[in-house]
C-alpha positions in Angstrom: 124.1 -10.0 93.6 124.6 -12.8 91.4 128.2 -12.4 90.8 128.6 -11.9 95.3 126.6 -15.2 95.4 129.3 -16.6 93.1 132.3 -15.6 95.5 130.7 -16.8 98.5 130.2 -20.5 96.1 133.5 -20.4 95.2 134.9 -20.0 99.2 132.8 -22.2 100.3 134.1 -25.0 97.8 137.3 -24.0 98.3 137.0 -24.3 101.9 136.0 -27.8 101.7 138.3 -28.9 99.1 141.4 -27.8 100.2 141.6 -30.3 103.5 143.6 -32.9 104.8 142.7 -35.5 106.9 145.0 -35.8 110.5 147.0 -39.1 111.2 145.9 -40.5 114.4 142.6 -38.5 115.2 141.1 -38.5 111.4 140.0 -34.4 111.9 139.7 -32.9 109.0 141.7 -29.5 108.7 141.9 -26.6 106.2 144.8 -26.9 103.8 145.8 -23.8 101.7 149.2 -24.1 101.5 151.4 -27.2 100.5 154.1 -28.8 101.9 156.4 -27.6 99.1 155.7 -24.5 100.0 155.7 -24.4 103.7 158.3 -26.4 104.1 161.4 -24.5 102.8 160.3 -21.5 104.2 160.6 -23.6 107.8 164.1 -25.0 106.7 165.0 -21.3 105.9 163.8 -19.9 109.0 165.5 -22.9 111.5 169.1 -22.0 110.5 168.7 -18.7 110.9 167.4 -19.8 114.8 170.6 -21.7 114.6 172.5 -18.5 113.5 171.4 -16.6 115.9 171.5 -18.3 119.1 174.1 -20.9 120.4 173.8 -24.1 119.9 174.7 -26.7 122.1 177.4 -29.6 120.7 178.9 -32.1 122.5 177.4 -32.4 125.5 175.0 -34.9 127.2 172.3 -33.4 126.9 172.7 -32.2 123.7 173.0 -36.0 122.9 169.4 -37.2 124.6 168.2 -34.7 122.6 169.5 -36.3 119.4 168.8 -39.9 120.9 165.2 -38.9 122.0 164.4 -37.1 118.5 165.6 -40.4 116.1 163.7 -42.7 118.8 160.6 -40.5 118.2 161.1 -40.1 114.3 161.6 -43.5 113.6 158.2 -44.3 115.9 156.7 -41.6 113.6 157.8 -43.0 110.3 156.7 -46.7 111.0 153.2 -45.1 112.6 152.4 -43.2 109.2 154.1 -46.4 107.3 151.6 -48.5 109.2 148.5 -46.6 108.3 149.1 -45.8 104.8 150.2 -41.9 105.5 153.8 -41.9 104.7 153.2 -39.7 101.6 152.3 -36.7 104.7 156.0 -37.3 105.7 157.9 -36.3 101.9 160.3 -33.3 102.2 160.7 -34.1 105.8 164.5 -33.6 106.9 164.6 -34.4 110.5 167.0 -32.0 112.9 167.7 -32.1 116.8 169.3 -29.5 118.4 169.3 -27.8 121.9 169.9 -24.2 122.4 171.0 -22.6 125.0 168.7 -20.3 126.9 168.5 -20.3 130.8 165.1 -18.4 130.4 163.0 -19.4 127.7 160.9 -22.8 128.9 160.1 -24.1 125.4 160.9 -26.1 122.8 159.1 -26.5 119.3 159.1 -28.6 115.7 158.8 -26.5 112.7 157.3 -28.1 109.2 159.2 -30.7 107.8 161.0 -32.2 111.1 162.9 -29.4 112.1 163.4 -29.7 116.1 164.8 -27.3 118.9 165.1 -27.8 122.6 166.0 -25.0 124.9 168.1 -25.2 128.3 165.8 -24.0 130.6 162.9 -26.8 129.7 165.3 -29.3 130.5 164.9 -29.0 134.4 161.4 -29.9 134.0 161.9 -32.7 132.1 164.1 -34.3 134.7 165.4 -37.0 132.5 164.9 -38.8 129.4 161.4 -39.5 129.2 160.3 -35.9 130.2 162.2 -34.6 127.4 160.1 -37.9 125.3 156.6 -36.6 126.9 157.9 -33.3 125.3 159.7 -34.9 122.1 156.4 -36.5 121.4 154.3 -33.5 121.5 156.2 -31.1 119.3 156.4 -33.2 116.5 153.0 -34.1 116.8 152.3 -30.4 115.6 154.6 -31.2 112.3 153.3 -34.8 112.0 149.5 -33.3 112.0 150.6 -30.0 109.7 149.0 -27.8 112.4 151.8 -25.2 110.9 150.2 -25.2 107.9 146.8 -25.2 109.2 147.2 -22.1 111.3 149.2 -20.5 108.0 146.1 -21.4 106.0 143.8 -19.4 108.4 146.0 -16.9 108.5 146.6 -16.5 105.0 142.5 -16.0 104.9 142.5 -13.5 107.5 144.6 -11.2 106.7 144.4 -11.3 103.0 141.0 -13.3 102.2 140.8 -16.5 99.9 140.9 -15.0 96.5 144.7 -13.2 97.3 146.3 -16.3 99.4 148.2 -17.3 95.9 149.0 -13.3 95.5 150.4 -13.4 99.4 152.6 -15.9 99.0 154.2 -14.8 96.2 154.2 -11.4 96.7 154.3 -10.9 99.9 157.2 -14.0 101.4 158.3 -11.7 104.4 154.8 -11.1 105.6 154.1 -14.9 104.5 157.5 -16.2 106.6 156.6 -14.5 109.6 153.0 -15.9 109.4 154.8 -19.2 109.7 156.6 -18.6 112.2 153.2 -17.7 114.7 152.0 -20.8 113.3 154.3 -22.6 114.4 154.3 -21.7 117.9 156.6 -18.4 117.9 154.1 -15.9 118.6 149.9 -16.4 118.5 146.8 -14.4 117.3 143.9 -14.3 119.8 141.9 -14.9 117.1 143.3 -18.3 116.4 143.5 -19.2 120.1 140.2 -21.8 119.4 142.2 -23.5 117.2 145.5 -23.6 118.8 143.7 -24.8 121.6 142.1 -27.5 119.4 145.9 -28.2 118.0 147.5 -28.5 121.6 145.0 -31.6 122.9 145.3 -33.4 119.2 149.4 -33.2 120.1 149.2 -34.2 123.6 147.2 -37.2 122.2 149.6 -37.9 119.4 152.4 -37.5 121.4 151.5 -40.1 123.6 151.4 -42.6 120.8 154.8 -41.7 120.1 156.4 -41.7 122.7 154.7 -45.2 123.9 156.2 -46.7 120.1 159.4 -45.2 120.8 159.4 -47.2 124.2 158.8 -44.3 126.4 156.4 -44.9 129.0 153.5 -42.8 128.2 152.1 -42.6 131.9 155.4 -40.3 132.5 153.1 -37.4 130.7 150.7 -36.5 133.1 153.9 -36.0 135.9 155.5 -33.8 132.9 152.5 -31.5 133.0 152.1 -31.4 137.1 155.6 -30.3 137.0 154.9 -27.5 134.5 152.6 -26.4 136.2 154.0 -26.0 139.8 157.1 -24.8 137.8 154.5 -21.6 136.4 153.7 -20.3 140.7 150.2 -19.8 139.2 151.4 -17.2 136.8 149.5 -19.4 133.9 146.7 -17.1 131.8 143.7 -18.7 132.4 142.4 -21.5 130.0 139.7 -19.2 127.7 143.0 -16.7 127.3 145.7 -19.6 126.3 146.3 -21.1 123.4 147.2 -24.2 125.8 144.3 -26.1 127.4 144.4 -25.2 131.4 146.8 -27.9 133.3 144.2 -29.5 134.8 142.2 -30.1 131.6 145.4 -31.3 130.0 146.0 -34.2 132.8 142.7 -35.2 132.5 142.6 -35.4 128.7 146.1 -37.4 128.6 145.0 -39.9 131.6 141.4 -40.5 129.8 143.8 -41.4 125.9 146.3 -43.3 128.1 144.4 -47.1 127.4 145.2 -45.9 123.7 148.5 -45.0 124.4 149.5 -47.9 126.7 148.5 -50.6 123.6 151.9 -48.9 121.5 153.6 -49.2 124.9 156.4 -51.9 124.9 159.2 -51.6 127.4 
């Protein structure tokens, strides 16, 4: 008994240790797995995204992709600067690039800066600040390591805290497809709670900047309303998402707009 009470000590401590604090919101998150390890997994993984699916060059959009990304990383850069988090941003290698996929309405930011657009979310951005509104929100994940939060809980599920070290070393396939759920790529219902939890601390972030970047952040709620007529009603409903429902999203970015608006210079 002694030696159970022990391990359940030694979890707890670990568990309350091994956190970071978020840039913007201040939430304190579970942090198993370092940037230095996270991150070149994510680098490995994007070019072999790029390898395997074509990649747009050349065009215009292609280059408000690029424009939009450096516009929103250098926002980014002097917002962590500002408050004394710019250390959260080492290893970061920034990357925009838009893929060409008529079906698949997403886009995503994987650890460390690395960025892909795909075709068929552009008609719902309409222009240049829809893809911001967008922009915004998918690095937030990066800038707020929810990647590496969702890896970390994870890492505990499926091999418990005393063999996280083991599964990473051991196990990198099993450990590089992890990342890539945490990142967005595929979900676990039972982390839905704290994707959900991830996708309103984005939206918020996001707004920030996108407002620095000189994007008008009150072009986020119209975003959304598009997205969602654009789903016919085909969205799972909220408690089976790992997305808040539309309507709580639009409510949540027009109640942090003040916030947003005081970054806002056009």
């Amino acid at each position: 008994m002694r030696h159970i009470n022990l391990i359940i000590l030694g979890c707890v401590v670990m568990l309350f240790t091994e956190c970071a604090t978020v840039a913007v919101t201040g939430r304190r998150q579970l942090s198993l797995v370092s940037n230095d390890e996270i991150i070149p997994m994510s680098f490995k993984q994007y070019e072999q995204v790029k390898s395997e699916n074509e990649v747009v060059t050349g065009t215009e959009q292609s280059a408000m992709i690029e424009r939009v990304g450096r516009k929103i990383q250098s926002a980014v850069e002097r917002y962590m600067n500002e408050k004394g988090f710019s250390d959260q941003l080492a290893g970061f290698d920034w990357e925009f690039i838009l893929i060409k996929d008529d079906k698949t309405v997403n886009a995503w930011c994987m650890p460390g800066g690395k960025v892909a657009f795909y075709t068929a979310i552009l008609p719902i951005c309409e222009d240049e600040d829809g893809v911001a509104v967008v922009m915004g929100h998918e690095v937030a994940h990066a800038i707020a390591s929810h990647g590496r939060e969702r890896m970390s809980q994870g890492l505990i599920a499926q091999y418990g805290l005393a063999s996280v070290q083991i599964a990473m070393g051991q196990n990198p396939t099993g450990t590089e497809q992890l990342l890539m759920q945490s990142i967005g790529m595929g979900t676990q219902l039972g982390m839905l709670k704290f994707s959900r939890t991830h996708e309103s601390e984005a939206d918020r972030m996001g707004l920030i900047f996108m407002a620095m970047a000189g994007y008008d952040p009150r072009e986020a709620p119209d975003f959304w309303k598009r997205m969602s007529a654009g789903s016919g009603g085909e969205a799972p409903p909220e408690f089976m998402s790992t997305h808040p429902s539309d309507e709580t999203r639009i409510s949540n970015l027009n109640s942090w707009m003040d916030e947003a608006l005081q970054y806002y210079k056009k």
